[in-house]
N, C-alpha and C positions, 0 to 999 in steps of 0.2 A: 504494500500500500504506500504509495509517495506520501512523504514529510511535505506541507504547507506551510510556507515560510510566508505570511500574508503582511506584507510591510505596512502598516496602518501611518498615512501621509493623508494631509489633503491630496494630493493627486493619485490619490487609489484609483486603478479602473475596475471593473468587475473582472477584468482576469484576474487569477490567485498565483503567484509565482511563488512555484514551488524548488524544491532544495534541486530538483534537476535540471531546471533554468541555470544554474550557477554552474550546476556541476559541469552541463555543456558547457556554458560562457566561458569559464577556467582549462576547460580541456583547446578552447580554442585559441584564447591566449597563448599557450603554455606549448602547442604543437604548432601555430603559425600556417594554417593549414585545417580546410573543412573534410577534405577527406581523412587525414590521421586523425583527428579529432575524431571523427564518425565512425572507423575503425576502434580508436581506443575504447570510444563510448559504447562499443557493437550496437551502435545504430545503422543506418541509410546515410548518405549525404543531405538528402532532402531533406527526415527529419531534424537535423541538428540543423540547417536554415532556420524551419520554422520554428523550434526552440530558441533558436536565437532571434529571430524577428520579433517573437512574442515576450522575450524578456526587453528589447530593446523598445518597442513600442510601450511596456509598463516606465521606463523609466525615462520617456520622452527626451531620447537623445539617440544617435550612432553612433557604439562603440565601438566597432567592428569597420574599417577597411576595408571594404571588398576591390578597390581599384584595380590591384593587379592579383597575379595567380597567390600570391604568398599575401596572406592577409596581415593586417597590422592592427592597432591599437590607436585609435583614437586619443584625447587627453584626456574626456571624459571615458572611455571604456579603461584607462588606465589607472585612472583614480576608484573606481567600479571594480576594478580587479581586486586589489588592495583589499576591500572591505568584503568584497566576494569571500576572499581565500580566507580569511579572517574566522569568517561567520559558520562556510563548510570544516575549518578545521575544531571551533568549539563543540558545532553538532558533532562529529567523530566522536571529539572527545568522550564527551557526555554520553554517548549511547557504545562507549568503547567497554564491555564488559571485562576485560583485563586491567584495562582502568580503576574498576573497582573493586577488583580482587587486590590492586595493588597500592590501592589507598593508603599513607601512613597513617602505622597508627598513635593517637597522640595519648603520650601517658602524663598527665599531670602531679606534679608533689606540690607540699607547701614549702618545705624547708630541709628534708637534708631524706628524701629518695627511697628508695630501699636502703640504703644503711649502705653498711659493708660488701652488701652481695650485690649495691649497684653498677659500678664496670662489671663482672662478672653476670650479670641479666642482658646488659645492653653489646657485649662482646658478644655472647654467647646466639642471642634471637638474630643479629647480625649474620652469625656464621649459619645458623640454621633455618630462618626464614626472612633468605636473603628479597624476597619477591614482596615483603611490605616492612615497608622503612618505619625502626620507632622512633619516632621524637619525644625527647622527655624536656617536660615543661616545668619552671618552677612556677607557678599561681600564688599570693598571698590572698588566702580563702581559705575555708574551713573547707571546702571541699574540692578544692586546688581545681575550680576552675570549671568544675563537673558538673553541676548543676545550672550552669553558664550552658553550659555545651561549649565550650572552648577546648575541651578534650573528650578523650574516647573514654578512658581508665584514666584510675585516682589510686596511689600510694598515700594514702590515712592513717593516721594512727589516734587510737581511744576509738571507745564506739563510738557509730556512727548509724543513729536512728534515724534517718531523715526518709521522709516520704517522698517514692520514686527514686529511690537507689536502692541496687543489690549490692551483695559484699564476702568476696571472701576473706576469712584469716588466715595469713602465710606464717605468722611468727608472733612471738612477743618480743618485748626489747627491756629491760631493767631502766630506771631512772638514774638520772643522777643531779643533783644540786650543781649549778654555775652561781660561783662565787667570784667576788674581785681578789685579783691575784694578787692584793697586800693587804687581805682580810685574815682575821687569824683563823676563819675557819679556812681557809685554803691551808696553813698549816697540817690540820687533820687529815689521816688517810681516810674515811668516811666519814658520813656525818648522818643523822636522823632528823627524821620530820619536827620535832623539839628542839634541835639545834636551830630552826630554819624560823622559830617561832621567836615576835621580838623586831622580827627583820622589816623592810619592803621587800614585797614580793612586785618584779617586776613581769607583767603582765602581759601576753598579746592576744588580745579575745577573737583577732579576725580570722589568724591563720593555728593557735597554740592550742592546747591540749590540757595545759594546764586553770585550773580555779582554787577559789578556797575550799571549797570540799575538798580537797585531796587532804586536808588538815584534821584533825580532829576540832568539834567545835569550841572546845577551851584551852586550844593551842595552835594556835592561827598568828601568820605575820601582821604586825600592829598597824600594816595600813600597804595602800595596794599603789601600783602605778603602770599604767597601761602605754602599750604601745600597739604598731599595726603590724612591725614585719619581724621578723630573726635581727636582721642587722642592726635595727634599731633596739631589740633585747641586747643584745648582744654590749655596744655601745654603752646604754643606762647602767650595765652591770661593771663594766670594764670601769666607767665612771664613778663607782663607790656610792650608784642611789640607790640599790638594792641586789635584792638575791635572787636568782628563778628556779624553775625546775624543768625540765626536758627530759627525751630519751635519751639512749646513751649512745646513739649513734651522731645525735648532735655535737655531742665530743669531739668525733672523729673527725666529722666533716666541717665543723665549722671551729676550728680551733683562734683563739683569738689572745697575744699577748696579757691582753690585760684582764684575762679570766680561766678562772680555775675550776676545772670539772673533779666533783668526787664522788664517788656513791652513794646511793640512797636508798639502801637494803631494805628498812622499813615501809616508804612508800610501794605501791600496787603495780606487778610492771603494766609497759602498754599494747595495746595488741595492734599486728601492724597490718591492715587489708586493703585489699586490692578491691576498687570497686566501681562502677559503671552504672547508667541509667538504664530500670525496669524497662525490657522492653525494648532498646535500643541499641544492641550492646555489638561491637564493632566484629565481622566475624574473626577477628584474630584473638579475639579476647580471652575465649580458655586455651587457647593453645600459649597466650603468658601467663595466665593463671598456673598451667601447669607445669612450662620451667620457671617459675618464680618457685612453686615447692619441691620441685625437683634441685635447685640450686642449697635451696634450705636445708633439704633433706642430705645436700653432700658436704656442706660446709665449705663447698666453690665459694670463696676469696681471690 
């Protein structure tokens, strides 16, 4: 069934010029010549005239040459070409079924990825499904971007109840307190949730994981100070306004001069899921759902 390509102009006529108007017009540019044109097209000579007649008469000009045997291009069939080739190469695209098998797919984080097992996820689906490219995102957002639709999959950590997202769990992570590096609790080789009471807790509600619940209610830090992103955590602590709390892969990955990572054996660890929207979910998505547990499972670093 021909694609209708209906150009909506004031100067519409009631012919409808369809995607095989162009596809002629471009084979005749491109071959300089109505009979190879008409060959390539496996048409007639004659039908690609009146294909070409009836695109030319839609766009009340001649683009088309005919003076001598080897046809040419007009200035207005040349500019016509341009937008021609243009228009046939997005339609391809868009109904290119390979196209869509080979869509990247986009994995968003807030702050610091899958942990340790991130080069070894993005080496690894690289090496073995080389045919859809992953792009990892950092998003500051609670749900790195997912509920946007800015991304396909989400690397999350703490539950994550939100309506119209699925989720799996790939791992948990331990905590651990970020202190300023000429605090005396950076001193300590760990520290407790009591040690942490007393303090500012330095806070980031858009993209973090941590609250005062994580506290017991009558030992909680004596006043709170929020931020929006990791760097900006990161910074208020280095600067001696307070204390936070994180996973412990935020150690790894985001190590910063003026701040001291130590344990925090008594806090809850966090769980860390891979997750996507109900319904929508990109087809590569359990196939990293399940090297994401397959790396877990080997302790690939």
């Amino acid at each position: 069934m021909p694609v209708a390509l209906r150009l909506c102009s004031a100067r519409m006529s009631r012919t409808s010029i369809e995607l095989r108007h162009l596809r002629c017009f471009l084979a005749i540019a491109e071959e300089g010549n109505l009979t190879r044109a008409a060959a390539r097209l496996h048409l007639t000579q004659p039908a690609v005239s009146r294909t070409l007649a009836a695109f030319e008469k839609h766009m009340g000009a001649r683009l088309v040459d005919r003076s001598t045997h080897h046809v040419s291009l007009t200035p207005e069939g040349r500019d016509v070409r341009d937008r021609a080739a243009a228009a046939v190469a997005a339609f391809d695209a868009a109904v290119d079924p390979a196209r869509l098998r080979h869509r990247p797919l986009r994995l968003g984080h807030a702050w610091s990825a899958f942990g340790p097992y991130t080069t070894p996820l993005l080496r690894r689906w690289q090496r073995e499904h080389p045919e859809t490219p992953l792009e990892l995102l950092r998003i500051d957002d609670r749900t790195a971007g997912l509920l946007r639709g800015e991304v396909d999959a989400a690397l999350l950590r703490g539950p994550v109840e939100i309506p119209g997202l699925a989720a799996e769990e790939l791992l948990t992570e331990r905590r651990v307190a970020a202190v300023p590096a000429d605090s005396p609790l950076a001193t300590r080789d760990t520290l407790t949730l009591a040690d942490l009471a007393g303090q500012t807790a330095i806070l980031n509600p858009v993209s973090g994981t941590t609250t005062l619940d994580l506290w017991p209610p009558t030992t909680r830090p004596r006043s709170t100070l929020t931020v929006a992103n990791t760097d900006d955590w990161l910074t208020a602590i280095a600067a001696g306004r307070g204390i936070g709390v994180s996973a412990a892969s935020t150690a790894a990955l985001h190590p910063h001069p003026g701040v001291t990572y130590r344990p925090l054996p008594d806090a809850p660890p966090l769980p860390v899921l891979l997750a996507w929207r109900d319904g929508d979910r990109h087809p590569a998505t359990g196939a990293l759902v399940e090297l994401a547990r397959q790396i877990v499972r080997e302790g690939d670093r």
